[in-house]
C-alpha positions as CSV (number, residue, x, y, z in Angstrom):
1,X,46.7,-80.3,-6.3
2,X,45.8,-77.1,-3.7
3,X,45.8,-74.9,-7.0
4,X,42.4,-77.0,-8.2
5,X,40.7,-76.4,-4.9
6,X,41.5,-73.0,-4.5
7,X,40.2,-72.5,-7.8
8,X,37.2,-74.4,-7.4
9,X,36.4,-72.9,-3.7
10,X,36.7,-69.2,-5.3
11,X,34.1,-70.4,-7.8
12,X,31.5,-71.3,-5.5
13,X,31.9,-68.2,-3.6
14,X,31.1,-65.9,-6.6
15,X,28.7,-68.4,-7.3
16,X,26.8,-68.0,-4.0
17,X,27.4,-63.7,-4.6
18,X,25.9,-63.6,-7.7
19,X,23.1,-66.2,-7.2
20,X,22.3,-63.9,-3.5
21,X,22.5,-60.5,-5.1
22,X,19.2,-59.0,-5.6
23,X,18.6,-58.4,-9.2
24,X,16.6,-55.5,-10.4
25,X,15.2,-55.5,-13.9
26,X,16.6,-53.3,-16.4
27,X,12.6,-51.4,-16.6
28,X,12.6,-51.8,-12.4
29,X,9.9,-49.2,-11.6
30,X,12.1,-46.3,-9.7
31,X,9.9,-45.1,-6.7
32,X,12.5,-42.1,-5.6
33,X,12.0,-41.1,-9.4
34,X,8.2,-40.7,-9.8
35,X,7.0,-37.7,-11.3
36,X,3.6,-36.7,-12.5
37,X,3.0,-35.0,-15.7
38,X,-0.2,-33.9,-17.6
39,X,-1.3,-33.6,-21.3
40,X,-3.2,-34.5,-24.3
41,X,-3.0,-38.0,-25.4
42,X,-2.0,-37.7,-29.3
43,X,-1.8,-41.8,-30.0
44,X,-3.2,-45.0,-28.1
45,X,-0.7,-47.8,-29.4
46,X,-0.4,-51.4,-28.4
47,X,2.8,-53.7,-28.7
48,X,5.3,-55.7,-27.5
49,X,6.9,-54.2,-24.6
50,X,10.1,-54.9,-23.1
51,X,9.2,-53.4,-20.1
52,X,6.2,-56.0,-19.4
53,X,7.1,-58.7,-21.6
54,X,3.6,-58.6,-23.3
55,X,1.7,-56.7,-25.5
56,X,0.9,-53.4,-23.6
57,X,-1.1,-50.5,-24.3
58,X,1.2,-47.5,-24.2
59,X,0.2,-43.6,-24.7
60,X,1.9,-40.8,-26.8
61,X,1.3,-37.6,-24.4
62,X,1.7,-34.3,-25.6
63,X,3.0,-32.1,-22.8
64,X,4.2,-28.7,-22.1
65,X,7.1,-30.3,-22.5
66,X,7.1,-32.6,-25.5
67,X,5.6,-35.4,-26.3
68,X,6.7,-38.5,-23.9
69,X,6.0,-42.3,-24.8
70,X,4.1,-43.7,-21.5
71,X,4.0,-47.2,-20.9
72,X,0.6,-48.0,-18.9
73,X,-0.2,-51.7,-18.5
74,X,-0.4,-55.2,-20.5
75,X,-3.3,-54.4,-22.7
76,X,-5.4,-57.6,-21.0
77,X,-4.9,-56.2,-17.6
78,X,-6.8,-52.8,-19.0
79,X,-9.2,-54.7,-21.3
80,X,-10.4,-56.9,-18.3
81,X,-11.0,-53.6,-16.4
82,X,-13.0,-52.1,-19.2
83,X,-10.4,-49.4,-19.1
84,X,-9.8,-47.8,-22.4
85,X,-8.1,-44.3,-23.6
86,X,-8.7,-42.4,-26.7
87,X,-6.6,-40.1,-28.7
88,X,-7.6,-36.0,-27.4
89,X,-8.3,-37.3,-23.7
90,X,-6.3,-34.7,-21.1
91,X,-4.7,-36.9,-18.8
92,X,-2.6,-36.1,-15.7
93,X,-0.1,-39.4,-14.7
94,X,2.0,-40.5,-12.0
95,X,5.0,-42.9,-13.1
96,X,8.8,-43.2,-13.4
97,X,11.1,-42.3,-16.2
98,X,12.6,-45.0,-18.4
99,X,14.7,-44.7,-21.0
100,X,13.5,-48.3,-23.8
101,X,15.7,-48.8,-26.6
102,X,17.0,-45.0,-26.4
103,X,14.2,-43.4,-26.2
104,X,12.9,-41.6,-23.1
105,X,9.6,-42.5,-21.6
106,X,7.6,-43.2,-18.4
107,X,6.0,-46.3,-16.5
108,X,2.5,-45.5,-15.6
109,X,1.3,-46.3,-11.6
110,X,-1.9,-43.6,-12.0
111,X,-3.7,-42.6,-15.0
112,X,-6.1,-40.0,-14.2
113,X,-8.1,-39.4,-17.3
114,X,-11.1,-36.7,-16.3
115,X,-12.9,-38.3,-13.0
116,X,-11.3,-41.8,-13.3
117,X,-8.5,-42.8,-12.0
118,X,-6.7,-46.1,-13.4
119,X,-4.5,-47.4,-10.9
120,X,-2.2,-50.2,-12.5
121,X,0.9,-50.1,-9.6
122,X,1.1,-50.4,-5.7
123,X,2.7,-47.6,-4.2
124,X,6.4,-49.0,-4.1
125,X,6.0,-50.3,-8.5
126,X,4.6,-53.5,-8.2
127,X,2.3,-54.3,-11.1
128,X,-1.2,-54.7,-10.2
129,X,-1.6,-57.4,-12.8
130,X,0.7,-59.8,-11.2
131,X,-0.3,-62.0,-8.3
């Protein structure tokens, strides 16, 4: 009869450690791991992405050192903005690396694209599109 309780009261104490762990998202947005890069956008795409959970508009950069799949915002956020990118804009962006599905990448906070700036993060990651 003690073995039952034991068992049970070991239960809810993993319970309560897992339930009062903070979680982070597999695509958290890493402040200590920001880095900026400039380059030539080569592609405007928009599709699903893991990272937002929605369909996103995401930029193929060519830089100095290859070209890197950046992951900007959920395309509604930028189309409610009016902000748009085209393919041959020179871009210089602030964001964290990610690595989706294999594949290395980086989650926009600043797009600077000639005099505008698109800002779609706070400082420490948080989306600007979610209240």
């Amino acid at each position: 009869m003690r073995i039952p309780q034991v068992i049970f009261t070991v239960g809810l104490a993993i319970l309560a450690l897992l339930l009062l762990s903070p979680r982070r998202h597999p695509y958290a947005y890493n402040t200590s791991a920001e880095a900026r890069i400039q380059g030539v956008v080569q592609e405007v795409q928009e599709f699903y992405c893991p990272v937002t959970g929605e369909t996103g508009t995401h930029l193929k950069v060519a830089t100095e050192k290859g070209t890197l799949q950046v992951h900007v915002a959920p395309s509604r956020f930028l189309s409610g903005k009016q902000w748009q990118f085209v393919k041959g804009d020179r871009v210089e962006i602030i964001g964290a690396p990610i690595s989706v599905q294999g594949r290395q990448g980086l989650v926009a906070r600043i797009v600077r694209d000639g005099s505008e700036v698109v800002a779609v993060r706070q400082e420490n990651g948080k989306p600007l599109w979610v209240e």
